[in-house]
Structure formats: C-alpha cells, structure tokens
C-alpha positions in Angstrom: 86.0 -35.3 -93.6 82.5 -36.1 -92.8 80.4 -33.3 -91.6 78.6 -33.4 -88.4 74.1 -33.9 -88.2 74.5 -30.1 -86.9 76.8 -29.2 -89.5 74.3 -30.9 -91.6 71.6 -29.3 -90.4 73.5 -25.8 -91.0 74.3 -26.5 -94.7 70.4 -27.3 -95.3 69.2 -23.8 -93.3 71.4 -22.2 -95.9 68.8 -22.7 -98.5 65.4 -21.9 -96.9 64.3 -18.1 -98.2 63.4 -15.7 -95.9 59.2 -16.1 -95.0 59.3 -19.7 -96.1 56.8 -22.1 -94.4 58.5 -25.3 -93.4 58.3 -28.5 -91.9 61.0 -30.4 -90.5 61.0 -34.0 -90.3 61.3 -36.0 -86.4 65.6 -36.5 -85.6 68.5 -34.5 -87.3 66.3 -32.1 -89.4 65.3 -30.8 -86.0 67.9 -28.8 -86.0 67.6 -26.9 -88.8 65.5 -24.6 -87.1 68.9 -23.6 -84.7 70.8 -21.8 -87.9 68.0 -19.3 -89.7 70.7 -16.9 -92.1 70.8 -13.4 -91.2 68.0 -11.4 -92.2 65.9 -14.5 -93.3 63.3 -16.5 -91.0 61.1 -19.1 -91.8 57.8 -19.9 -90.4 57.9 -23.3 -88.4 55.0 -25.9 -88.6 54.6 -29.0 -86.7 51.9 -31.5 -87.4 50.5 -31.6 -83.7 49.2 -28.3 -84.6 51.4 -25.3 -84.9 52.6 -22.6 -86.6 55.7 -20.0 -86.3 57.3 -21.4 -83.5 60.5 -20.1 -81.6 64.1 -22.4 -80.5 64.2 -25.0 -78.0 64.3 -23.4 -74.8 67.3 -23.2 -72.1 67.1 -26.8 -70.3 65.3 -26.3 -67.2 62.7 -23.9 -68.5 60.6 -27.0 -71.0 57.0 -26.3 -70.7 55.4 -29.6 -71.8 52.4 -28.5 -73.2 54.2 -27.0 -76.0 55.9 -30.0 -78.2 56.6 -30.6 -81.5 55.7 -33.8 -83.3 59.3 -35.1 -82.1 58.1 -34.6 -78.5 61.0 -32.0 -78.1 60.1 -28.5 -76.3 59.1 -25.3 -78.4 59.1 -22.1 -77.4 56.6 -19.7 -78.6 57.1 -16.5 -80.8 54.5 -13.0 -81.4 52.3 -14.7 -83.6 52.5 -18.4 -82.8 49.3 -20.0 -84.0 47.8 -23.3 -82.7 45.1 -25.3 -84.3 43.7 -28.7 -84.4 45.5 -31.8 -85.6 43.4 -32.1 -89.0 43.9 -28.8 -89.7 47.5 -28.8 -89.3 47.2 -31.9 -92.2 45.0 -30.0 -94.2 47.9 -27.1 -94.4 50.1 -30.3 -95.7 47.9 -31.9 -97.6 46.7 -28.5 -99.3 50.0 -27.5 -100.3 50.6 -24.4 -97.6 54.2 -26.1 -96.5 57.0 -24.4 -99.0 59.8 -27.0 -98.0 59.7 -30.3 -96.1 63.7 -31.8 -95.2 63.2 -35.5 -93.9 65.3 -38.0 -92.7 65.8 -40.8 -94.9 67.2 -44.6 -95.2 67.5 -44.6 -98.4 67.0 -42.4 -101.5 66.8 -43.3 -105.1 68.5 -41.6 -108.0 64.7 -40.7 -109.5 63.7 -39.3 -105.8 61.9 -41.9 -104.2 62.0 -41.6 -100.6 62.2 -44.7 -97.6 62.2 -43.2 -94.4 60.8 -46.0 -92.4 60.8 -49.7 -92.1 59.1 -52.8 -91.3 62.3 -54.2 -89.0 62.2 -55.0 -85.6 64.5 -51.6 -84.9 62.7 -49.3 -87.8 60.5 -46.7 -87.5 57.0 -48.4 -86.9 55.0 -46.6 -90.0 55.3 -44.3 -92.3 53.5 -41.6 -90.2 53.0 -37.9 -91.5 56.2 -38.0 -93.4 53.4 -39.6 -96.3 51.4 -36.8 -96.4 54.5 -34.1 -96.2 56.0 -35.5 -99.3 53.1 -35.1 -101.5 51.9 -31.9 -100.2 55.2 -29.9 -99.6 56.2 -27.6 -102.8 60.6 -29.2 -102.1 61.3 -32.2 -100.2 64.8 -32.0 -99.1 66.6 -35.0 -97.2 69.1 -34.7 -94.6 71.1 -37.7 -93.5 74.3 -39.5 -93.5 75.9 -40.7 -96.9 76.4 -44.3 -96.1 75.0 -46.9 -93.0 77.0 -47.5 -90.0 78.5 -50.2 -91.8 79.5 -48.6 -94.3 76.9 -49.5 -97.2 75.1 -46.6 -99.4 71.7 -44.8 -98.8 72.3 -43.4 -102.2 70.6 -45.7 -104.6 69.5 -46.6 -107.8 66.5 -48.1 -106.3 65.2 -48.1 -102.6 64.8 -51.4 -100.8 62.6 -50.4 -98.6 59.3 -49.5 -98.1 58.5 -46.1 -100.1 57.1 -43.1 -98.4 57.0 -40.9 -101.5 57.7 -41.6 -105.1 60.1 -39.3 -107.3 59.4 -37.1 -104.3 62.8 -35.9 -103.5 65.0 -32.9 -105.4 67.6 -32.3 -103.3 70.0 -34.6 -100.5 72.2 -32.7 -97.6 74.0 -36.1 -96.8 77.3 -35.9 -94.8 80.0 -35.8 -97.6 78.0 -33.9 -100.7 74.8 -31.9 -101.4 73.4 -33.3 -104.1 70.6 -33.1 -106.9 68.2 -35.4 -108.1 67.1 -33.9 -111.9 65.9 -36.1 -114.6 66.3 -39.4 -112.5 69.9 -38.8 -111.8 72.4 -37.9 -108.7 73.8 -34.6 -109.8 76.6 -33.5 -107.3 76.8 -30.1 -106.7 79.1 -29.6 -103.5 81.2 -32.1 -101.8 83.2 -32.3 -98.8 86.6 -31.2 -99.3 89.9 -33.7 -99.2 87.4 -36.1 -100.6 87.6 -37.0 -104.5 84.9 -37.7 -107.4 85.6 -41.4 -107.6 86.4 -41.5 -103.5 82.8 -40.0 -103.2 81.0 -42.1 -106.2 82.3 -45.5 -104.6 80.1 -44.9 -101.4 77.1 -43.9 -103.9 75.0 -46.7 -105.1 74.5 -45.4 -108.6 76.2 -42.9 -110.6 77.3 -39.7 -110.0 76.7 -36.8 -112.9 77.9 -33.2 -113.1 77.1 -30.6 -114.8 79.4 -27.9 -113.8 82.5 -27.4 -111.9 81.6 -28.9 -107.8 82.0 -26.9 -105.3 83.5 -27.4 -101.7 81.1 -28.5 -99.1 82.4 -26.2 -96.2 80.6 -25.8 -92.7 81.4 -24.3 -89.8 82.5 -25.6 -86.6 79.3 -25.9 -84.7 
C-alpha cells in the first residue's frame, strides 16, 4: 500500500504552480524535479549557485562541473543563471524561493522540522536546510510515514535536534498527504486499502479532518 520515494516525489510535483521558484532538499526530494505537470515548470535553485536548471542527464554524458548541492549532475536549460555561493543564500534568506520540500526525521503536529542529527549515522549539521526553512514562502516535507522499524516520524513533538520551528505546512509521507494548520495533523489524502484508525496508529499524535479524505493515488513510476 505504501507509495514509492518516486511516487512520492510525483504526488509533491503535483502541487508546485507553474513559474514557481523552488528548492529541493539533498535525497528523495531530488526527484521532484523528474515530474513538472503539463503546461507548468518551475524554476530550479540549488544553493551552490544556480538557477533554472534542466533533468539529470543520460548516464554517461555527467559534466561535473555542473552539480547540485546533492553532488548529483544538472543539465543546463536557455536561461540557466549561475552566481556565487552567498548570493545563492541571500535569494533564501531574502525570501526569493516560493517552496522549499525537505527530507525529514521527524515532524511535529505544530510544524517543527528535524532533519538532521547528532548520531554517529545522522546527517552531520543542519546545513542550508536552516536557512531554507525560514526563508522559503511553503516548506513541504517528503519522507516515509514511519522508521525502518516501524516507529512514527509523525509527532506530537520532535526528539531531535530542530532545524526550523512551526516551519512546516504540508507532509507528502508514504501513506497520506497531510496538513499541519493550527498545530494539528489534518489528513487530507491517504493511501487507499488503508483505514483512518490503520493510518492514525503509525501517527504519533492525532489525526483531524475536516472534510471527506481523499485517495492517495500515484502512478506506477
């Protein structure tokens, strides 16, 4: 029932309007970039310094100077601007970047945001994500709905350290999308075979609706 990181990744393009300027976050949200809707295209920005960049290319044809802040290969597109470092943070920081969707380990029902860690196998610092949060207009996450063993990234309260208070309004997780509004999880799609109280047992705080909850439905990718 669960949906795949591309299928993920394909349920978050869905919501990016056409001319938008984003930033997507190192991992899964990569991928985002792969499934722009017909007859919408956002403008891509990386924080190494640019702006309105094409897909990955075909493997085999890389050219390594041009890299995203994940290290993966870019291709360029008419337009593509680059730019130094501290100006790419001053479009963050300024609050040029329309949406920023981040990977997450946890996220609390009032939006707070931990998306790295101090452990020995964490992410090493908190990085530009700090900066994105704050200076992005919507901070989307996209990430699995539970750990690999099972326990819930949903939360009433993160346990880890925060890279962004009440930061986040909307999760793309791989079972539901759902809202964060008035420091609550409001569920607004789910996946389908999957039931309310099925769903709410592998959230670690409640659940609220407030309308009927659609089905969570992605194609094969």
């Amino acid at each position: 029932m669960r949906l795949t990181p591309t299928q993920m990744a394909w349920r978050a393009a869905q919501d990016i309007e056409d001319g938008a300027y984003v930033n997507l976050g190192i991992g899964q949200p990569e991928m985002v970039a792969r499934f722009q809707p017909p007859g919408r295209q956002a403008i891509f920005h990386t924080e190494n310094g640019i702006l309105g960049f094409g897909e990955a290319p075909e493997p085999g044809a890389e050219d390594w100077d041009l890299i995203n802040a994940g290290k993966k290969a870019v291709t360029l597109k008419p337009g593509t601007a680059f730019f130094h470092h501290a100006d790419s943070f001053a479009m963050v920081r300024g609050g040029h970047l329309d949406v920023a969707i981040l990977g997450a380990y946890e996220v609390a029902e009032n939006g707070d945001l931990a998306n790295w860690s101090t452990g020995p196998k964490g992410v090493p610092a908190v990085g530009g994500a700090m900066d994105l949060v704050h200076g992005a207009k919507r901070v989307a996450v996209m990430m699995d709905h539970v750990t690999k063993d099972g326990k819930p990234k949903l939360l009433s309260r993160c346990s880890l350290p925060l890279t962004g208070v009440g930061c986040v309004t909307r999760v793309y997780s791989s079972l539901a999308v759902v809202d964060i509004e008035g420091g609550h999880f409001v569920l607004r799609e789910k996946v389908p075979g999957l039931s309310f109280d099925e769903l709410q047992a592998m959230t670690g705080a409640p659940l609220h609706t407030d309308g009927p909850v659609a089905d969570l439905i992605a194609p094969e990718l």
